[in-house]
C-alpha positions as CSV (number, residue, x, y, z in Angstrom):
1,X,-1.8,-54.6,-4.1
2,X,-0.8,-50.8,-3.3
3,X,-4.4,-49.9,-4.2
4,X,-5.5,-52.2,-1.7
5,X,-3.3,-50.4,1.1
6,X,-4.7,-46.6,0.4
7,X,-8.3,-48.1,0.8
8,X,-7.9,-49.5,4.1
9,X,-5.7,-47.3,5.6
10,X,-9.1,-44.5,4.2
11,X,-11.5,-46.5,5.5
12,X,-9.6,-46.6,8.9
13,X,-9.3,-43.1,8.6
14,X,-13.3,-42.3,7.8
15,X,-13.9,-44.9,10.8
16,X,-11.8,-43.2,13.4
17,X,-13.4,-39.7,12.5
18,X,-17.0,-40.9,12.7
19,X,-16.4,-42.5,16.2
20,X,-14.4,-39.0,17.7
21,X,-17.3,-37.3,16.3
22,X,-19.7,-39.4,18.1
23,X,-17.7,-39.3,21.7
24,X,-18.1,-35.6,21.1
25,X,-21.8,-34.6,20.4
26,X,-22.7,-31.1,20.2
27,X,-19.5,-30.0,20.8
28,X,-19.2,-27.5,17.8
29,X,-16.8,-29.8,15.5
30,X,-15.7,-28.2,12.3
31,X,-13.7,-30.8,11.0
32,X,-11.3,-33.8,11.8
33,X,-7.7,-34.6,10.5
34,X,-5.2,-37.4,11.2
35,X,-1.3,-37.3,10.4
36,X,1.3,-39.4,10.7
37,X,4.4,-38.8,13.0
38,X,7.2,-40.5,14.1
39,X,6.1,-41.2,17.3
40,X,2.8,-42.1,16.0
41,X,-0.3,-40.8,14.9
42,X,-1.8,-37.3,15.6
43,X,-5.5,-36.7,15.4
44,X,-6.4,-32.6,15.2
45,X,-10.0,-31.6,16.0
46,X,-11.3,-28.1,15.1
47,X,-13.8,-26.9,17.5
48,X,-15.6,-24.0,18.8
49,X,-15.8,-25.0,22.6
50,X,-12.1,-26.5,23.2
51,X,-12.8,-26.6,27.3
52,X,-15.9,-29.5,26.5
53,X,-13.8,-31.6,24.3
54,X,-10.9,-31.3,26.9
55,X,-13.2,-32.1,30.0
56,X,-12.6,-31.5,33.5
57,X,-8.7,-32.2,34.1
58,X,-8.3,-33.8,30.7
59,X,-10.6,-36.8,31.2
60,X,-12.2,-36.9,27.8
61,X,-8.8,-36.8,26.5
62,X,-7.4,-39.8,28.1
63,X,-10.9,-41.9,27.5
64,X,-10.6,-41.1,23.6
65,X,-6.9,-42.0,23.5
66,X,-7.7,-45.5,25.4
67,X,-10.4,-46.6,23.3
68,X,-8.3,-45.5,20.3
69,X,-6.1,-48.1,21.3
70,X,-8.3,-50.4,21.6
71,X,-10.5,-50.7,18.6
72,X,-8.5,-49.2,16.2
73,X,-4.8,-50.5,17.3
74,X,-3.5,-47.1,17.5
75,X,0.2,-47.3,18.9
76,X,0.5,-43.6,20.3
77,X,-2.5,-41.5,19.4
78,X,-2.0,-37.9,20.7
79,X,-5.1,-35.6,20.4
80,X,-4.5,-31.9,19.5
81,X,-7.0,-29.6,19.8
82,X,-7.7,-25.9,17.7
83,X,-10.0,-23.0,18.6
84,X,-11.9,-22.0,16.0
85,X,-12.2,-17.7,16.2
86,X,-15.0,-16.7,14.0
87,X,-17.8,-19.6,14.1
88,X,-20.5,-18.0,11.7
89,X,-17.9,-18.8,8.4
90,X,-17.7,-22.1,9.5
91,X,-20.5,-24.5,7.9
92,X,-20.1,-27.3,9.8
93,X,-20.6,-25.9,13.1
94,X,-24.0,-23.2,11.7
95,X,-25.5,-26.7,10.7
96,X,-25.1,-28.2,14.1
97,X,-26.3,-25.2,15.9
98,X,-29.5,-25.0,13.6
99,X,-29.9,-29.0,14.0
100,X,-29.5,-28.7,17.9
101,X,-32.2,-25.6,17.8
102,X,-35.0,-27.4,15.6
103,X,-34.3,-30.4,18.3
104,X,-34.7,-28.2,20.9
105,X,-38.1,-25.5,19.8
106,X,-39.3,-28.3,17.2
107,X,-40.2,-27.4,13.3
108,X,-42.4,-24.5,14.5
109,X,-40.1,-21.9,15.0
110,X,-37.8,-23.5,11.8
111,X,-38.1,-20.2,9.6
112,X,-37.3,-17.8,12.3
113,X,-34.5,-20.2,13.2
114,X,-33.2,-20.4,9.0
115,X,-33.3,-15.7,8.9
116,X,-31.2,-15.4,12.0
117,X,-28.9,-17.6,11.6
118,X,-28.8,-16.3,7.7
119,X,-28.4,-13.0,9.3
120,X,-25.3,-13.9,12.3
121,X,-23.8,-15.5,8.8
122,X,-23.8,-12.3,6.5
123,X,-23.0,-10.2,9.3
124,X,-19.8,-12.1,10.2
125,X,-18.1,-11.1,6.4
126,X,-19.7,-13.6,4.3
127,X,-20.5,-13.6,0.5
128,X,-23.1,-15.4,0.1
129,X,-24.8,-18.1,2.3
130,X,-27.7,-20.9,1.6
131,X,-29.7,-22.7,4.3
132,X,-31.5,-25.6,2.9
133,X,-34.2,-27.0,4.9
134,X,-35.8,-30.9,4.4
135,X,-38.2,-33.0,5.8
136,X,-42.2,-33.2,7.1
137,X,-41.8,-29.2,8.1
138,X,-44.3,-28.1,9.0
139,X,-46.6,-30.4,8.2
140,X,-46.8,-34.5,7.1
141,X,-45.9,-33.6,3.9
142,X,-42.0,-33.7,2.9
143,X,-40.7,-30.0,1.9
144,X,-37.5,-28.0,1.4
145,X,-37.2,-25.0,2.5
146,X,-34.4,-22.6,1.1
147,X,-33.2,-19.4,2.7
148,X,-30.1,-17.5,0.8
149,X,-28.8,-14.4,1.2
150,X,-25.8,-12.7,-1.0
151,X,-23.8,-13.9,-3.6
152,X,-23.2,-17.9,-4.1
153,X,-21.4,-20.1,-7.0
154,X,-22.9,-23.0,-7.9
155,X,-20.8,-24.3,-10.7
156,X,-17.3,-24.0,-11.4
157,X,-14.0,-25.0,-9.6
158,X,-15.2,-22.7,-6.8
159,X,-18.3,-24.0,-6.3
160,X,-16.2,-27.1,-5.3
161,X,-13.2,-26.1,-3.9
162,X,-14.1,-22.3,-2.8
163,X,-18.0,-22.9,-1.2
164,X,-18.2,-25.0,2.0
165,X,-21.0,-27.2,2.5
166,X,-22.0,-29.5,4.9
167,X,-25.1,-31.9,5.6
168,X,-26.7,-32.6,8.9
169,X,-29.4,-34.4,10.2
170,X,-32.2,-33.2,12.7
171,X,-34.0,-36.1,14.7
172,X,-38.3,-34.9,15.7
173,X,-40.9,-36.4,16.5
174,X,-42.4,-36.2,12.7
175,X,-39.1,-37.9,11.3
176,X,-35.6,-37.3,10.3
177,X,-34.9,-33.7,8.7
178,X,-31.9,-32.5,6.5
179,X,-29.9,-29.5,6.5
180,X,-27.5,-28.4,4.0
181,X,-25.9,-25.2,5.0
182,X,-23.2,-23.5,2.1
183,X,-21.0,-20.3,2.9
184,X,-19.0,-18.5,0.5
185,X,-15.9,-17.2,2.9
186,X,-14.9,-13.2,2.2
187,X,-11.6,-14.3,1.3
188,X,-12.0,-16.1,-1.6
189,X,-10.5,-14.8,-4.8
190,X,-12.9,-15.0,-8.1
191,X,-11.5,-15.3,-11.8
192,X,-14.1,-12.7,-12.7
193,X,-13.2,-10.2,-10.3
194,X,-11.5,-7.0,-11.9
195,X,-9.7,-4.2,-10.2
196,X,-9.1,-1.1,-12.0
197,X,-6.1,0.3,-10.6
198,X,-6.0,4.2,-10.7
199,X,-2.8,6.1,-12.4
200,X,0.1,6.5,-9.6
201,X,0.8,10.3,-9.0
202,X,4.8,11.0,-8.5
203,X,6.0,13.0,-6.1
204,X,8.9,15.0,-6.3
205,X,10.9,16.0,-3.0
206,X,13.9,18.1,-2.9
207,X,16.4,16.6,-0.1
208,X,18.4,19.8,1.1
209,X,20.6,21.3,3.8
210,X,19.1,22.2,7.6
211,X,19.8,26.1,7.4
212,X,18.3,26.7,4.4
213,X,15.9,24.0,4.0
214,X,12.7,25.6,4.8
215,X,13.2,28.4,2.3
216,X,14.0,26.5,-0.2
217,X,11.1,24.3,0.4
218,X,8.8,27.0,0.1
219,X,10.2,28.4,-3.0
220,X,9.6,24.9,-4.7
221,X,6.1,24.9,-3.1
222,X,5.4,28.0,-5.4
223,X,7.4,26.8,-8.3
224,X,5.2,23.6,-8.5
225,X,2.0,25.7,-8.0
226,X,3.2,28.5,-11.0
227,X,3.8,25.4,-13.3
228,X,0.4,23.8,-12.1
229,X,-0.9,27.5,-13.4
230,X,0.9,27.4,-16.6
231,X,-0.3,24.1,-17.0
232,X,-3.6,25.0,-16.4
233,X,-3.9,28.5,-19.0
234,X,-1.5,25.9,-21.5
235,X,-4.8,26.6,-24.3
236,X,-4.1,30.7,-24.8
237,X,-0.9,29.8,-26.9
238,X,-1.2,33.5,-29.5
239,X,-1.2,36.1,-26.3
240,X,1.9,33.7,-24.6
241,X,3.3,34.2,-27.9
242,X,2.7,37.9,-28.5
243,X,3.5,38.7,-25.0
244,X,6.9,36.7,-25.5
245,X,7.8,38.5,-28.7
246,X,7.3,41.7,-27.2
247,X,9.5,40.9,-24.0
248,X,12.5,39.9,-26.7
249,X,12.3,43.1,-28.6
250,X,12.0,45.2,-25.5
251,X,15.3,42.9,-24.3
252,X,17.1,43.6,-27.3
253,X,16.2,46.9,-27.9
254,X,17.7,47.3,-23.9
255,X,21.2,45.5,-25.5
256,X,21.8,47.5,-28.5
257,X,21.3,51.2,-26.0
258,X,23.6,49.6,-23.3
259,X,26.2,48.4,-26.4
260,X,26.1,52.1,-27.7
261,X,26.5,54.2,-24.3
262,X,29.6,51.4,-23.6
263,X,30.9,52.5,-27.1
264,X,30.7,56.2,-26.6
265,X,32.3,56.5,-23.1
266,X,35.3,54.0,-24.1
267,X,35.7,56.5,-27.1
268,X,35.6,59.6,-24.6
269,X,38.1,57.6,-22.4
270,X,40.5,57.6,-25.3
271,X,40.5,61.2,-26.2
272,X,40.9,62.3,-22.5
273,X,44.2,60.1,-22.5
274,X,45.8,61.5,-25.9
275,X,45.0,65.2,-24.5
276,X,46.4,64.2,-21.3
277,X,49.8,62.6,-23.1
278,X,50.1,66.2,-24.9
279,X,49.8,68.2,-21.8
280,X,52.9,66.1,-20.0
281,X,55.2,66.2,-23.4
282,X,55.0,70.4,-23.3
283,X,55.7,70.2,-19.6
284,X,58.6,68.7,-20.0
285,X,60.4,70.3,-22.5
286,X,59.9,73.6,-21.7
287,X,61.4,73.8,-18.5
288,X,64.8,72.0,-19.9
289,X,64.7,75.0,-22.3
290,X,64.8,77.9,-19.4
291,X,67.5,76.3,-17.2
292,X,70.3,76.2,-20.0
293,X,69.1,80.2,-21.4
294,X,70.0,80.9,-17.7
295,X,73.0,79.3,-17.5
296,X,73.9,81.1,-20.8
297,X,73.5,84.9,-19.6
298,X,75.0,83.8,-16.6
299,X,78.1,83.2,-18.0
300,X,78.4,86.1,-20.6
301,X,77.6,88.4,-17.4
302,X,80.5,86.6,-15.4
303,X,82.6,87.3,-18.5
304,X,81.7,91.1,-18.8
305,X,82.6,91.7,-15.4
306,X,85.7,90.3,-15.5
307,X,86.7,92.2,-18.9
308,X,85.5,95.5,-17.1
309,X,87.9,95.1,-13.8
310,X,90.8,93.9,-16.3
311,X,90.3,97.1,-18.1
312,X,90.4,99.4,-15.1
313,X,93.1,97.9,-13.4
């Protein structure tokens, strides 16, 4: 059966990852993965302290992929290994450090350990973070102590998906304690958050020539400022309007004076050229007249001296 197969090859897989995480104790493991390659199969392990997983010249390395091997008939494990850069929005590795500290200063210091490392969390960009504490703290009797700071889902898609949590386990002297850390990451989008985006303001830019692009630019500059005026003073409509009717009949009173003077001095131009026209017509003909009158009494003179010497002779 194919069902059969995807068990056992998850079981295998839940196996291998509780044994790495074993080797490596208090290492600062976030989390685990296996893939399958063609050259075999490829274990990744997220951590916050790569240089103790790799050991001194690689020797935890080639112990893990031996024993991998061995037990698990692993053809050609290969181990990669990912620093993790901000550790405070990881879960997994805030519930180790606050397992390895109650192991260390024991459950009287557990409150002081639960604020500060509340604090480290919400300080790194958080949204919301709760520290649930378990066990005989402080005293014989069984407790749970919760420390939350910010804003958490507890229901929902996100809550599952979204919210990290992870459970660890303390070992005291006064028994086995649990802790449940949950951190809501800052970049997690909500369905409930709304933005209300602002109105875009246009610009307008004039692209121009080199020589004459700075003056133009300022005159623009103070168009746009008298329209911003105008737009500004748009309520007094009647004196805009007043003022406006009075401009046009000053304007056309201007038109009709202009249209008259042009009239009278085209009409003054005329009568200067029919007196002119006169003047050359009486010029001319009188001197024609003159000349033949001369050439007249020349000729009856010529005639009169000529009868005179005929006579004598």
């Amino acid at each position: 059966m194919i069902e059969r197969e995807f068990v056992a090859h998850k079981t295998k897989e839940y196996y291998i990852k509780k044994y790495v995480e074993e080797q490596l104790k208090n290492v600062g493991i976030s989390q685990i993965r296996l893939k399958k390659i063609p050259l075999g199969e490829k274990i990744i392990i997220d951590t916050s302290r790569p240089s103790l997983v790799v050991g001194s010249k690689g020797a935890n390395i080639r112990n893990l992929t031996k024993d991998l091997k061995k037990k698990f008939n692993l053809e050609n494990p290969q181990i990669e290994i990912n620093e993790i850069k901000n550790i405070y929005l990881d879960a997994a590795i805030v519930a180790e450090q606050i397992a390895s500290s109650l192991e260390r200063f024991g459950s009287a210091r557990f409150k002081g350990v639960g604020h500060k490392t509340m604090e480290n969390v919400m300080n790194a960009g958080a949204m919301g973070i709760e520290i649930i504490i378990s066990g005989k703290i402080p005293g014989a009797r069984a407790k749970s102590w919760r420390f939350y700071q910010g804003y958490l889902k507890k229901c929902g898609d996100i809550a599952v998906s979204g919210v990290k949590t992870v459970h660890k386990s303390a070992l005291l002297k006064s028994g086995i304690i649990g802790i449940k850390v949950s951190i809501m990451p800052p970049n997690l989008i909500l369905p409930d958050k709304i933005e209300i985006l602002t109105e875009p303001i246009q610009t307008v830019e004039l692209v121009e020539s080199e020589g004459h692009g700075e003056d133009k630019t300022e005159d623009s500059q103070k168009e746009a400022k008298e329209k911003g005026r105008s737009r500004k003073r748009a309520p007094k409509k009647k004196a805009t309007e007043k003022s406006s009717d009075s401009a046009g009949s000053e304007v056309k009173k201007q038109t009709r004076l202009t249209k008259g003077k042009a009239k009278d001095k085209s009409k003054e131009k005329s009568l200067s050229k029919d007196q002119s026209t006169k003047l050359d017509l009486e010029t001319e003909t009188k001197p024609e007249t003159n000349e033949s009158d001369v050439e007249n009494t020349k000729d009856t003179e010529d005639t009169q001296k000529i009868g005179t010497e005929n006579e004598n002779n």
